[in-house]
N, C-alpha and C positions, 0 to 999 in steps of 0.2 A: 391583963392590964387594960385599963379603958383609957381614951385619948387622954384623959386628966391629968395620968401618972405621967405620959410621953413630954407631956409641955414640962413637965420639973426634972426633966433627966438631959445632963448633958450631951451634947454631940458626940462626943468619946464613945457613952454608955448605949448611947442608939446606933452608933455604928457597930459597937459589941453583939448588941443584939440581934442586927442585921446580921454580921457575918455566922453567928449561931444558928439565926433559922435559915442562912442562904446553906446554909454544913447539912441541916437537917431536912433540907428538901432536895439537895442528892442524894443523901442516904437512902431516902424516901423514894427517889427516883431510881437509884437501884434497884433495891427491892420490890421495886413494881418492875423494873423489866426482870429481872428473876422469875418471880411471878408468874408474869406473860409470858416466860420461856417453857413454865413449868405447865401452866395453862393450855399451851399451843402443841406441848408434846402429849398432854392426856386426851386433847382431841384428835388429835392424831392417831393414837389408839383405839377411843372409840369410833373414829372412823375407820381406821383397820378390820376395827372387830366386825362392824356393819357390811365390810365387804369379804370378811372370812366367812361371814353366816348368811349372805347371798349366792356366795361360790359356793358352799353347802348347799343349798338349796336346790341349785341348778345341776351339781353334781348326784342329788338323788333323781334328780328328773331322768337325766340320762341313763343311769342306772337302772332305774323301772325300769325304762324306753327297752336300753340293754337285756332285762331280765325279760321280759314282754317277747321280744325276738327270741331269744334263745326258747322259752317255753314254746312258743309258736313252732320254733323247727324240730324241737323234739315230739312235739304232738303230729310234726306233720313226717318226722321218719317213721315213728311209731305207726302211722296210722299205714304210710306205703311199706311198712315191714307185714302187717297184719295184708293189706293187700295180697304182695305176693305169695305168702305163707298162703292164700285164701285160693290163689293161683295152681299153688303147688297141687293144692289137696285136690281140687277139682279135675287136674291134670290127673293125679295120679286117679280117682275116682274114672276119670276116661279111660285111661291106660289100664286100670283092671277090664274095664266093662270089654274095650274092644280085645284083648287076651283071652277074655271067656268065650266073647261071640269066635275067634277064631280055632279053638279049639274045638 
C-alpha cells in the first residue's frame, strides 16, 4: 500500500494493521533469535573443529619428537650392544693369544 490508500482507511483498519505487523515482527524476531542460536552453535563447532585439528597437530609433533627419541636410544643400545660384543671378541682374541704364549 502507498500513503494514498492509508488516508482512506479508517482508524479501526490502521490500527488492525498495526497490530498485524506489530504480530509479525515478533514472529520475525523469533525466528531470528532461533537463528542466532542456531548460527552461534555452528560456530561453535567450527571453532571446535579448528581446535581439534590444532591439538592434531601438535599431537603429531610430539609424537615424531617421541619417535625421534625412541629411534635415537635404540640406535644408541644397538650401537653399545655391538660395542661390547666388539670387546668380547678382542678379549677373547687376547685370551687365546696369551693361553698359547703360556703353553
Amino acid at each position: 500500500m502507498n500513503k494514498n490508500n492509508y488516508k482512506n482507511i479508517s482508524k479501526k483498519e490502521l490500527l488492525e494493521i498495526m497490530i498485524l505487523q506489530s504480530e509479525r515482527i515478533e514472529e520475525l524476531e523469533k525466528e531470528l533469535a532461533i537463528k542466532e542460536k542456531k548460527l552461534n552453535k555452528k560456530e561453535i563447532v567450527i571453532k571446535e573443529a579448528g581446535s581439534i585439528a590444532e591439538a592434531t597437530v601438535k599431537l603429531n609433533e610430539i609424537f615424531e619428537h617421541a619417535q625421534q627419541v625412541a629411534d635415537d636410544y635404540v640406535f644408541n643400545v644397538k650401537k653399545m650392544i655391538k660395542k661390547e660384543e666388539n670387546k668380547k671378541a678382542k678379549d677373547k682374541k687376547t685370551s687365546k693369544k696369551s693361553n698359547k704364549t703360556k703353553k
